[in-house]
N, C-alpha and C positions, 0 to 999 in steps of 0.2 A: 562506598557510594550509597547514598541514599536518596529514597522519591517520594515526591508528596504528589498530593492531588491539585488540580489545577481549580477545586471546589473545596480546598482548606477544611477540611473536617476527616478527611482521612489518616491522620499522622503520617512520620516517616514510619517508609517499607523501607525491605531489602529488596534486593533486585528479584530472589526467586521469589518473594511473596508478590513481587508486582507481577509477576510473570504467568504466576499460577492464579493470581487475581484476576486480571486480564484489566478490567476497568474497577474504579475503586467504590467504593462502596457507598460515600456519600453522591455521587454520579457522576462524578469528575474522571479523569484520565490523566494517569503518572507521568509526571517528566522528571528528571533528576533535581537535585535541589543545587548542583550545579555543574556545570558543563566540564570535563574534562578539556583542556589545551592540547594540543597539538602544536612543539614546536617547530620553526622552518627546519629545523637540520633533522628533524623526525622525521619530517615529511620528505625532506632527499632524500633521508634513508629508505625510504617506500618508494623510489620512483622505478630498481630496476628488482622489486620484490614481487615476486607470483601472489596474484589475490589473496591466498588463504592466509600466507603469512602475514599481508597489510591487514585482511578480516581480524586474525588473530591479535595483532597488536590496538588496533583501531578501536573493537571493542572488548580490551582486556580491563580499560577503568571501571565500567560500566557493570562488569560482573564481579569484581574482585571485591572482599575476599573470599567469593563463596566458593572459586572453583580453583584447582591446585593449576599453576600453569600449562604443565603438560596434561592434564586431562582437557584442560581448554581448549588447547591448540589441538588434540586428538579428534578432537568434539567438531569442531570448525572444519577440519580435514574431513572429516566421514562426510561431514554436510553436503560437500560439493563434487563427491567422487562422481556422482550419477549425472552429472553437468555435460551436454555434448561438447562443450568448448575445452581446450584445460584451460583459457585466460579465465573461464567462469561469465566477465561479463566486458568481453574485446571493444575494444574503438574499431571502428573501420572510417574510413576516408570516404565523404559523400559529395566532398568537391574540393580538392585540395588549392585551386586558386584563390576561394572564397574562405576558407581556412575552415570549413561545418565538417562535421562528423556527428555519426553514429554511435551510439552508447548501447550494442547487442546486448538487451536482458532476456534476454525467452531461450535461452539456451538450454535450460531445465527441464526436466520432466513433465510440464504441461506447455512448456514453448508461452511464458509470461514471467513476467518481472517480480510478480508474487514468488514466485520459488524461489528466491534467491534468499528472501530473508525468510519462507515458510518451513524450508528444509531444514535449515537451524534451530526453530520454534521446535518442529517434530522431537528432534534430540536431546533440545531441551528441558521438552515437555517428560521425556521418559527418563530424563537423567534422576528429574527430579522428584518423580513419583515413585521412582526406586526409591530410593532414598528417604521417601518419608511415607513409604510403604500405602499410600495412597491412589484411588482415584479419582476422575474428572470428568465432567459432562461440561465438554465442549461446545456455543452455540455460535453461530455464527450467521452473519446476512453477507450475500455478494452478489454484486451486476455482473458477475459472470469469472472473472480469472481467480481471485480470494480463493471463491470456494472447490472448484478442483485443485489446486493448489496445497491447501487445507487438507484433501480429502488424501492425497499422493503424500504427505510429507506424516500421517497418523494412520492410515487405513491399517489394518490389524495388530496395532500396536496396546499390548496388555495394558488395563486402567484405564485407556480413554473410549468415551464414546461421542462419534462428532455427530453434532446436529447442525446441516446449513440449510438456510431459507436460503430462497432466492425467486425473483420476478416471477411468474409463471407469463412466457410468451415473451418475453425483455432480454432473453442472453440469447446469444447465436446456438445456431443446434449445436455445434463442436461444443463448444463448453457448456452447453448440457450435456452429451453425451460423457466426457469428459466428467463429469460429477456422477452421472445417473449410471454408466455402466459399471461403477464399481460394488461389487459385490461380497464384501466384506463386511462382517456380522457386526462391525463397531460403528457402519458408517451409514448415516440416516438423511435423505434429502429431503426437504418440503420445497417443493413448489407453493408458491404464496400469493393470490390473487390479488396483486397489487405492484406497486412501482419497488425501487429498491428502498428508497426512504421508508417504504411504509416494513419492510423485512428488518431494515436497520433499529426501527422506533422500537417494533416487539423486541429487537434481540436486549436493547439498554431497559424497556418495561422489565422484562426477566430478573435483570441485572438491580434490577433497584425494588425488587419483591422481595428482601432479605428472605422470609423463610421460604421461599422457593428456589434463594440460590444460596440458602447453606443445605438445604434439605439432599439438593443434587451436584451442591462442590462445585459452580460453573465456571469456567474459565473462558477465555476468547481468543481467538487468533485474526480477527480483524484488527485492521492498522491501529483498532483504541488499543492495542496491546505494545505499550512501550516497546514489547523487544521487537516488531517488525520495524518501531523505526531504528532501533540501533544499529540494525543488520542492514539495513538501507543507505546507513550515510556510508557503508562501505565504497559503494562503487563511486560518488559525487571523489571520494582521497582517490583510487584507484585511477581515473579518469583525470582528474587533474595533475596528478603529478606525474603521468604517463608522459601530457601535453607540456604543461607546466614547469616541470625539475621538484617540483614543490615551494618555486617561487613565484613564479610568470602568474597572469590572472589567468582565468580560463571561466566561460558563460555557460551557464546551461538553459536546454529550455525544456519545461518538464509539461508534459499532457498530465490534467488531474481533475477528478473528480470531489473526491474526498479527502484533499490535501495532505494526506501523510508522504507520498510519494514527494512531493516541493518540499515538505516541513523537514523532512530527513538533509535536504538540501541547505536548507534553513541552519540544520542542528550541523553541520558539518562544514558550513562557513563561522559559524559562533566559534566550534574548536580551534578554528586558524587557516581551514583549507583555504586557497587564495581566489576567492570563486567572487569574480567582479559584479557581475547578473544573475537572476532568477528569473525567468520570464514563465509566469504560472498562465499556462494556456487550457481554457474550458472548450469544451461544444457549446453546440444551442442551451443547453442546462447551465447559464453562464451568471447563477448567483455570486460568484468571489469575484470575475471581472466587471461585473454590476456594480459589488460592493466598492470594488476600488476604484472606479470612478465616482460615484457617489456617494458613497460612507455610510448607504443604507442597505444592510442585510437581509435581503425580502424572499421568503419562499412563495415560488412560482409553481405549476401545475411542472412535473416530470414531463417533458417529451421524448419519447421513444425513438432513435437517432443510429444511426450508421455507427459510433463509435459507443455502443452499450455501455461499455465500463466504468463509462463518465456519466451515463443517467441520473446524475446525482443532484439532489437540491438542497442536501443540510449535510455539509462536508465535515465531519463529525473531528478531523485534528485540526480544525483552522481553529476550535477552544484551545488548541494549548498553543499558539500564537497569541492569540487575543491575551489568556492568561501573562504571556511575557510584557505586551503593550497597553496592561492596567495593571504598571506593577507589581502583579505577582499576588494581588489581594483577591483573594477565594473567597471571599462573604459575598465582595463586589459582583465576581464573575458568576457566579452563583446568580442572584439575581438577575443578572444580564441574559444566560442563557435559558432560565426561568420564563423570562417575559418573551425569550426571541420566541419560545415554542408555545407560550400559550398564545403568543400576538401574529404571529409569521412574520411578524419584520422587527426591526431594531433601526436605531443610529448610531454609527459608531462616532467619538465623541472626535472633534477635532485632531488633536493630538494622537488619538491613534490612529486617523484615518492618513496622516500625515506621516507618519513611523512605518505602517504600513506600505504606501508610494514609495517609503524612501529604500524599502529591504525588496521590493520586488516592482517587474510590471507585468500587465497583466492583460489579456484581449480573449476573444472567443473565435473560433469558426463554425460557421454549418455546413451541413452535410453535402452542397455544392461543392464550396471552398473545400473540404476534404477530398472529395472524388479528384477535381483540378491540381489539387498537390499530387494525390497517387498515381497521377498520369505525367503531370510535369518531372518528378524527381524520375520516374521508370524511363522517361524520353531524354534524360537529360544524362544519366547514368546506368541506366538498367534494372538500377533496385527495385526491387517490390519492397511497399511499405505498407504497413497495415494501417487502417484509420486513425486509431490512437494514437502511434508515430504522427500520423499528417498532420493530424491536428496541431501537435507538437514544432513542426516541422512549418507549418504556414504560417503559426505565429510567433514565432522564435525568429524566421527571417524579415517581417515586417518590424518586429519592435528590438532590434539587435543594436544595442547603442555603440559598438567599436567593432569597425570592420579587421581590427588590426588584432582586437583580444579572441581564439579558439572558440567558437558554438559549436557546443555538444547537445545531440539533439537527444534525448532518451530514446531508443526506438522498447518499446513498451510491452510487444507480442508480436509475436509470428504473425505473417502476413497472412496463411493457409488456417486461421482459426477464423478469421470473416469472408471467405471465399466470395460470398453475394458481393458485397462490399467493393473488394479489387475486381471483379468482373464486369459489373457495372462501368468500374472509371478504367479499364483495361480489354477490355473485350474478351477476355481470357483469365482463369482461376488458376490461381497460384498453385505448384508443385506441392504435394501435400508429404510434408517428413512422415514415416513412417508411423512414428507415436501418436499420427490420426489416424492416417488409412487403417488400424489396424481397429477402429473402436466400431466400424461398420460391420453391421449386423448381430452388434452383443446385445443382448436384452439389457431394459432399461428399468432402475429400479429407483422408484419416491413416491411420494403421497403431495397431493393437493389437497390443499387447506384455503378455508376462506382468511382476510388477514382480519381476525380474531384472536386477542392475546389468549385467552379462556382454553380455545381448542388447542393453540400451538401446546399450551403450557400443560394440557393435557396427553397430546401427542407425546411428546418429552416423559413427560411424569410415568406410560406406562411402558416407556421404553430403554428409560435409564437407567444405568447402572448406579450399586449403592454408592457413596462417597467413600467408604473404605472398600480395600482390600479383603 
């Protein structure tokens, strides 16, 4: 397997140099140079296999031949031991008349959809720094689950040091606390006086100041990091052929801000999974449901919103879509993405705006519409859902094109990580699992910064480790 950049001036990698690269160097993001297949008798053979075994087979194209099988399959096992669930990421029944179900990803150690594919990253991250006696100055931005996630799947782990920005006043206190009480001499927080975009901008500025990011070896574990989506299309196979056999269609509908969360959905109908619909559901930050009805790509002012994770206004993997529907020509998208960031807006050209429609659909809710869903599904079933779920869940049932093919709804995070949130649309705060109760009264440890590249890069600079061993 090899990966190019979706900005054509990076050569073919191997998977651990995309890995350890994180985004590629001329500012593009790795996708493979072509899709592994998935055939249908592959796929029934995954329909009565426990996750880790479909994990393992699902993404063994994608790494080989760097890693021996059974250390693969070792590697993927350790991933998920810390998981409360053992399915890792279970279906549950949210209306069995209407045929919807639930897709439980927060079953992990920060109770979010990030650990499913962060915990993997972690082990990855050390496999291979053993191994090339190296280390790494990890930077990363997040609206709030990335970066605990991140921080649980590398905290005291020899050769890396993580550095995550994130909003200062923009994620729920859980997932500040959540990042900030960990106290682990590798792990570095910046609160960042600004939106997530503007956290996001500094981390790819870094990334594109070559002698700043050989000087400190950086790497990423945000979704621009091919392997979060590798590990992602896991659950879209695990979920359909559950439903499915590994023949039947099956719909999803996926909450997203920054689209690698849909795009892994994307990458895992390309290999063959039988998945009839996409239905890419935004909040009020609803630039890609804009886009898709209009064809025009426009960044908007961030609004601050009940479902933080999705505060997103430049959804950093909808480039390696775009790279697929121009193509595959990196001079072109180069350009394209060029002018989207110097102009805040673009057109996207007929034909992709067409190719587009045709692989997904797409609507928004606000943060009314969300409260109305977490009180209707709780009235109608009991469940508590967290916002990102509703969102998920509001717009997946309005634009559901076959009452007869399975929607699966992603549920995204624990209900008890936005407590204001279900209170508000429930008169009462969700049962809080243990792995939160337990982070009250731990002192809280980060640095605010204005969003200044200069000071971040300085922040970093007197705090990082060398790039060797």
């Amino acid at each position: 397997m090899r990966y190019e950049s979706t900005r054509g001036q990076a050569g073919n990698r191997s998977f651990s140099d995309v890995l350890l690269d994180g985004m590629a160097s001329d500012g593009g993001l790795y996708v493979p140079v072509e899709l592994p297949l998935l055939s249908e008798a592959t796929l029934r053979g995954f329909a009565d296999k426990p996750f880790v075994e479909v994990a393992t087979g699902v993404m063994w194209p994608f790494v080989a031949p760097e890693f021996e099988p059974d250390e693969f399959a070792e590697l993927v096992a350790h991933s998920y031991e810390g998981f409360d669930h053992p399915d890792v990421a279970p279906l549950r029944v949210l209306d069995p008349g209407r045929g919807e179900w639930l897709l439980e990803l927060f079953w992990g150690p920060t109770l979010a959809f990030k650990d499913v594919a962060l915990q993997l990253l972690g082990n990855l991250f050390e496999r291979e720094l053993v191994k090339r006696s190296r280390a790494v100055t990890i930077i990363g931005a997040t609206s709030g689950d990335t970066g605990s996630a991140a921080i649980e799947a590398v905290r005291g782990r020899e050769g890396i040091q993580l550095f995550m920005l994130h909003p200062r006043g923009r994620v729920s206190e859980i997932q500040r606390l959540q990042m900030t009480t960990a106290d682990d001499s590798n792990i570095h927080n910046v609160a960042i006086e600004g939106t997530f975009d503007d956290c996001q901008d500094l981390v790819k500025a870094m990334f594109a100041d070559n002698g700043f990011r050989e000087r400190h070896a950086l790497s990423a574990v945000n979704s621009i990091n091919w392997a979060r989506v590798m590990a992602q299309t896991v659950y879209y196979v695990t979920a359909a052929v559950r439903l499915g056999g590994g023949s039947s269609q099956v719909a999803f509908s996926v909450p997203t801000g920054n689209f690698g969360n849909i795009y892994a959905g994307h990458v895992a109908r390309e290999m063959g999974v039988p998945i009839s619909q996409l239905i890419l559901a935004t909040n009020v930050n609803d630039i890609l449901s804009r886009a898709f009805d209009t064809g025009s790509l426009q960044i908007e002012a961030v609004t601050h919103s009940t479902s933080p994770a999705m505060d997103i206004q430049v959804s950093s993997n909808f480039e390696r879509l775009l790279f697929e529907l121009y193509g595959r020509d990196g001079t072109m998208l180069a350009a394209l993405m060029d002018r989207f960031r110097l102009l805040g807006h673009v057109e996207l050209t007929e034909p992709v705006l067409e190719a587009f429609q045709e692989l997904f659909d797409a609507d928004s809710l606000d943060d009314d519409g969300t409260r109305r869903v977490i009180r209707s599904v709780y009235e109608q079933s009991g469940i508590v859902v967290d916002p990102h779920t509703a969102v998920g869940l509001g717009v997946g049932r309005s634009l559901r094109a076959d009452p007869d093919v399975p929607l699966v709804m992603l549920a995204c995070a624990h209900p008890a990580k936005f407590p204001e949130t279900v209170e508000a649309a429930l008169g009462e705060r969700p049962i809080e699992p243990t792995r939160i109760s337990a982070l009250a009264g731990l002192p809280e440890r980060f640095e605010t910064l204005p969003n200044d590249l200069e000071a971040v890069k300085a922040f970093i600079h007197e705090r990082a480790a060398s790039s060797e061993l």
